[in-house]
C-alpha positions in Angstrom: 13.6 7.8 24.8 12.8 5.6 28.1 9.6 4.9 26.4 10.7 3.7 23.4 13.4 2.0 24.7 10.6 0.1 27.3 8.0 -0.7 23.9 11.4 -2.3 21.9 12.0 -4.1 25.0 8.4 -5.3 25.0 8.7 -6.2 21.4 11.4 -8.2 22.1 10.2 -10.4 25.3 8.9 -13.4 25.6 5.2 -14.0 26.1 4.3 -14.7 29.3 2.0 -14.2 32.3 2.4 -11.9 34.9 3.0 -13.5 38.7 -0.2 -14.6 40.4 0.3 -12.8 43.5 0.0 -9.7 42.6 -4.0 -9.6 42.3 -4.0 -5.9 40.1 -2.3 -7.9 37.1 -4.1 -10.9 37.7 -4.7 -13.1 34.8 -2.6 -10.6 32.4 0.4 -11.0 29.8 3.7 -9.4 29.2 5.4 -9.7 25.6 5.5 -10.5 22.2 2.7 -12.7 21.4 4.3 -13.5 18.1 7.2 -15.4 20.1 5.3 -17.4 22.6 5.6 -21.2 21.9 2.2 -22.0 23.2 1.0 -19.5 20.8 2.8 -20.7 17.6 1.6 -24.6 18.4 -1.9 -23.5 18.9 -1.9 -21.4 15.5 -0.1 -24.4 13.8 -3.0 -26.9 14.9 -5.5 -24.4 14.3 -5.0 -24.3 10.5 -4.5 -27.9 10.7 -7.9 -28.5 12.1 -9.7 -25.8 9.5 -7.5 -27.9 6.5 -9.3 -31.1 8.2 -12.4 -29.5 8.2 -12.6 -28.3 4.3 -11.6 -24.6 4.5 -8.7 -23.4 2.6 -6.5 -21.8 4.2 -4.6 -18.8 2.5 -2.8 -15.3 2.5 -4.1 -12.9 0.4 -3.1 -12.9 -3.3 -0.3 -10.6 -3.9 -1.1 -7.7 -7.0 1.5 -7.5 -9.2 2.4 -4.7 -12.0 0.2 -5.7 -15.1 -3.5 -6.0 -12.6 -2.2 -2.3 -11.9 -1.4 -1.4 -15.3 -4.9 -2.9 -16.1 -6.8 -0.6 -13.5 -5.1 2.3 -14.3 -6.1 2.0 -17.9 -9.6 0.9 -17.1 -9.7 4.2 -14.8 -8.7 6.9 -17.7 -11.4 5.3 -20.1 -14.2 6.4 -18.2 -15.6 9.3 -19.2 -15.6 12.4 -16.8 -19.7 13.1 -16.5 -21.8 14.1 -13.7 -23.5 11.3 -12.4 -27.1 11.9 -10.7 -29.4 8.5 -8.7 -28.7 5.6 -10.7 -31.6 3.0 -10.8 -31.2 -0.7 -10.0 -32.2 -1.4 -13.6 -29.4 0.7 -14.7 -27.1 -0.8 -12.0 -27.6 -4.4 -13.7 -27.0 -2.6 -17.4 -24.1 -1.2 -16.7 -22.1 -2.7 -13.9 -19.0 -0.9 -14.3 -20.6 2.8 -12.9 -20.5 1.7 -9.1 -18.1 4.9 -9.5 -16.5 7.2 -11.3 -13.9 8.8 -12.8 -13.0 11.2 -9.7 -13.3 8.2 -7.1 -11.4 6.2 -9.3 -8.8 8.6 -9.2 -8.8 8.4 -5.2 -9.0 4.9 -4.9 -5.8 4.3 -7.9 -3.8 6.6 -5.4 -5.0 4.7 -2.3 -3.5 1.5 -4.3 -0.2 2.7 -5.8 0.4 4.3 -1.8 -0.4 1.2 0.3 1.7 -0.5 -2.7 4.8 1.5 -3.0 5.6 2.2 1.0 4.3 -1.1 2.1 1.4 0.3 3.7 -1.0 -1.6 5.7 -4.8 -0.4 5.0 -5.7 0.9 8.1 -2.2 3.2 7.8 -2.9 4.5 4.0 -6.5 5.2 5.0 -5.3 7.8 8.0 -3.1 9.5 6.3 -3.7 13.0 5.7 -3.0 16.2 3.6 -1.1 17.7 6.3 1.5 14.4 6.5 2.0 15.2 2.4 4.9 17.5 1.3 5.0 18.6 -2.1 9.1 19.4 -2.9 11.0 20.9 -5.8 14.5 20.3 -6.8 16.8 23.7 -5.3 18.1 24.8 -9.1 21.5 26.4 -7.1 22.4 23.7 -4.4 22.5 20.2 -5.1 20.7 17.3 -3.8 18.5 19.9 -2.0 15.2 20.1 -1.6 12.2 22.9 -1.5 9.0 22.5 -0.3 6.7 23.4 -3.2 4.7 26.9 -2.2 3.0 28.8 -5.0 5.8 31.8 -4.6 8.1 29.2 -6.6 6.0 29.1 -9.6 5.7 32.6 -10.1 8.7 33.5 -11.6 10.0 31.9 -15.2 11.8 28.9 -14.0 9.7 25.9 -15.8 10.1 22.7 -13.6 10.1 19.3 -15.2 8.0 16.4 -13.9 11.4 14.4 -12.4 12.3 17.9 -10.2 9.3 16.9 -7.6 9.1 14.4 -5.2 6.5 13.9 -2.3 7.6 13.7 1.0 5.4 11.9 3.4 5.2 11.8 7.4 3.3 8.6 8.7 1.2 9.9 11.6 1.1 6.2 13.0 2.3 3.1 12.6 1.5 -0.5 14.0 5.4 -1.3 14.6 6.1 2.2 15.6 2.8 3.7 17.9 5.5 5.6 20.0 6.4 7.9 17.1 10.0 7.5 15.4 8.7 6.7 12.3 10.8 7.4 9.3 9.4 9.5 6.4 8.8 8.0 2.5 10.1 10.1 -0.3 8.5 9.5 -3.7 10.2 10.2 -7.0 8.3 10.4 -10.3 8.3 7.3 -12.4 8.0 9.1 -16.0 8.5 5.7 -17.8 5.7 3.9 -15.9 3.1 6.3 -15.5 0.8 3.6 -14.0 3.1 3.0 -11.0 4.2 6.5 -10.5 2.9 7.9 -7.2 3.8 11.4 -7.7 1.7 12.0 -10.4 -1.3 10.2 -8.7 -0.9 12.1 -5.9 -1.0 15.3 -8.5 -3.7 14.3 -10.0 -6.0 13.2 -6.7 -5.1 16.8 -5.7 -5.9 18.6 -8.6 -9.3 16.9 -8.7 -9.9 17.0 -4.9 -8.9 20.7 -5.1 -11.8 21.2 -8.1 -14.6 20.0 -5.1 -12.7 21.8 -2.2 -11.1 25.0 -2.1 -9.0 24.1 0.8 -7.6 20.9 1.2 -7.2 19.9 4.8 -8.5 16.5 6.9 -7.8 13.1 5.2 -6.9 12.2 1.9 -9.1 9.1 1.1 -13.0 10.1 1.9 -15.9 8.7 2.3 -17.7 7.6 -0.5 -21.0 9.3 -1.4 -23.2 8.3 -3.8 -21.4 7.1 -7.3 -18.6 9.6 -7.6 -18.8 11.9 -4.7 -16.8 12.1 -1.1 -17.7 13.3 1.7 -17.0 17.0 2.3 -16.6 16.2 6.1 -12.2 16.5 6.8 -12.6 13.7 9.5 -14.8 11.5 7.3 -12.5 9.4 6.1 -13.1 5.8 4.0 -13.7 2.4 6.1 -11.6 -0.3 5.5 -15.1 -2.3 4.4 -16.2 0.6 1.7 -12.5 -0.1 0.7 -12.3 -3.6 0.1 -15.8 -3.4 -1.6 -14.5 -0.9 -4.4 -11.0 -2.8 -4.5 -13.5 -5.6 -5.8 -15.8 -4.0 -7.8 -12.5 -2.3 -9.5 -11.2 -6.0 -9.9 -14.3 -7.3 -11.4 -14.1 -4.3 -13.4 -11.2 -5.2 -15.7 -12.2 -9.6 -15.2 -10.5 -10.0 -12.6 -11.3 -12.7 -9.5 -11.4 -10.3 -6.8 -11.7 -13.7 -4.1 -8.3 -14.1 -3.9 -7.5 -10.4 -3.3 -7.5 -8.8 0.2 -6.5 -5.8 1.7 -2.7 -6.8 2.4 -2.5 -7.9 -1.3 -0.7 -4.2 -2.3 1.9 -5.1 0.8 2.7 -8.8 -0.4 2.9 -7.4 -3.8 5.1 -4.8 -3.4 7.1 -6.5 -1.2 8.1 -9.3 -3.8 8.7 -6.8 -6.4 11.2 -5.2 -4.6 12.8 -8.5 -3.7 12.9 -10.7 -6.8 13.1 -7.8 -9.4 15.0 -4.8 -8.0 17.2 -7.3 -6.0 16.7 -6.0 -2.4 18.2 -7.4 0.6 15.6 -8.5 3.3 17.3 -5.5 5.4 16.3 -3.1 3.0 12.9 -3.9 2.9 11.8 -4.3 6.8 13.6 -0.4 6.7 10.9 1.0 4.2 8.3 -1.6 5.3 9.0 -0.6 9.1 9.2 -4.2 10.2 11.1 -4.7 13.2 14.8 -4.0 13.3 16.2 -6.8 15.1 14.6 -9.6 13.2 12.8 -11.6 16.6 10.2 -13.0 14.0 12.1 -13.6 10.9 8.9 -15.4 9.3 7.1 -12.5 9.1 8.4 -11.4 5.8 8.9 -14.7 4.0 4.9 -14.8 4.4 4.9 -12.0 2.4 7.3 -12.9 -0.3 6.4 -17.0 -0.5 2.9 -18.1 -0.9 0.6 -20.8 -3.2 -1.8 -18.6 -4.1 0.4 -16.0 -5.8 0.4 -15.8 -9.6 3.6 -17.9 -10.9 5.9 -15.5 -11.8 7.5 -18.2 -14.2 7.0 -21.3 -15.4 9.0 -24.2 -13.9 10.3 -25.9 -17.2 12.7 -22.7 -17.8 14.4 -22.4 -14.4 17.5 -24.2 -15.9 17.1 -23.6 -19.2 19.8 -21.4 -20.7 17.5 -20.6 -23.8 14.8 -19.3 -21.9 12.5 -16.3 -23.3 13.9 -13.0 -21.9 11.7 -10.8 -19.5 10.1 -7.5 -20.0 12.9 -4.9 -20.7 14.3 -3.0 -18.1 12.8 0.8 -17.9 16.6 2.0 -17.3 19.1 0.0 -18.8 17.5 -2.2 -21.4 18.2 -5.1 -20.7 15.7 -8.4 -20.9 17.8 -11.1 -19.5 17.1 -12.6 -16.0 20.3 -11.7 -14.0 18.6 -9.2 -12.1 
């Protein structure tokens, strides 16, 4: 507890360096970087000079709902084949079989999970099967839950998909590296099978299960050959293989991947949950696991506001009482623009 009460402390403290005459902590820092003044001015001028210079300067583009719609389609038309050296020759003819069907699967799962709990890359890609809990809805008590063990299934109780959920324990995060970190529970999504985490994460285990009999050590692999992973538990994807297959998967469906990056599921997600479901900044830094107390309020407006989004509608119907209604709303209906 003294711990964690010392790191929020540190979170929370101005930048600043530690007193010259003590000679063991010379030319060392205390703080928050993200509230120094010097800091902030220097960053400011810095993108001023690089916008001087030429270079355009920009967040990553944030993915929105029909690019994963489009993916997730793209994914189920491949056909499931076994997939031997590939020539370059064959490489130029057919562009699209960087990868399969079964690393498709793994990377879809890696998308929808950095998406859905506001992941950063480096957190999705060190998660592992141990932090994943598989858990069934408790027929006698309600609002209870079981963690799913092949004794439940034996008897003649049929479960429907909406009884699971997934229940996953971050081993680390970057705003919480002392522990305290709050676990995500995952519902299925039956109406939007293309955002519906559960049911990737069934399916990436059903297919992982097929190549290992025990399933232990990370989740996302490393990539071997066109649609292979590494059989190593501790060999898990780098954060360059993934970015280079989030690319190829873009140019897959015709898709500028320059735009994208690797926080482009976080940015995404994070407007969807704002400007469509209607939740409060609060809300969000709790399942994003920003920091509580707000000492760097910009943070998350860089995530919501940005040029180089896709407009999410045209300017001309802002104010206009007539204008077309949106796509209808999975559980009441509706297509108006109240929210």
């Amino acid at each position: 507890m003294a711990q964690r009460r010392r790191c929020v402390r540190h979170k929370s403290q101005i930048w600043q360096r530690l007193p010259a005459w003590n000679a063991a902590v010379l030319g060392k820092f205390i703080g928050n970087p993200s509230l120094s003044v010097t800091i902030s001015q220097y960053m400011v001028s810095l993108r001023r000079r690089k916008i001087r210079a030429g270079e355009a300067v920009m967040s990553a583009r944030a993915m929105d709902e029909p690019t994963m719609k489009r993916l997730w389609e793209f994914a189920w038309s491949m056909d499931r084949k076994e997939f031997g050296p590939i020539s370059r020759k064959r490489k130029a003819e057919n562009p699209s079989e960087w990868a399969g069907f079964l690393l498709r699967m793994m990377l879809y799962l890696l998308y929808l999970l950095s998406m859905l709990c506001l992941l950063r890359y480096d957190e999705a890609l060190r998660i592992t099967w141990a932090d994943v809990t598989f858990q069934v809805q408790d027929l006698l008590i309600k609002n209870h839950w079981l963690d799913a063990t092949p004794e439940l299934f034996t008897s003649q109780v049929r479960y429907q998909p909406t009884q699971f959920r997934v229940k996953l324990e971050l081993p680390f995060r970057k705003t919480h590296q002392y522990g305290g970190i709050a676990p995500f529970y995952i519902y299925a999504d039956p109406d939007r099978p293309w955002m519906c985490l559960l049911r990737a994460f069934a399916i990436w285990w059903l297919l992982a299960h097929e190549r290992h009999e025990d399933l232990n050590g990370f989740i996302f692999r490393k990539k071997i050959g066109v649609d292979g992973i590494s059989v190593s538990p501790t060999d898990c994807m780098t954060s360059d293989s993934f970015l280079e297959c989030f690319r190829n998967n873009l140019l897959d469906i015709s898709v500028d991947p320059r735009p994208y990056g690797t926080h482009s599921f976080r940015r995404g997600r994070c407007q969807f949950l704002h400007t469509v479901r209607g939740w409060s900044f609060q809300k969000i830094c709790d399942w994003g696991g920003w920091a509580e107390n707000f000492d760097n309020p910009g943070t998350i407006f860089k995530y919501l506001l940005s040029w180089n989004d896709n407009p999410a509608e045209a300017r001309e119907h802002y104010m206009n009482p007539n204008r077309p209604g949106c796509d209808p709303c999975y559980s009441c209906g509706r297509t108006c623009h109240c929210g």
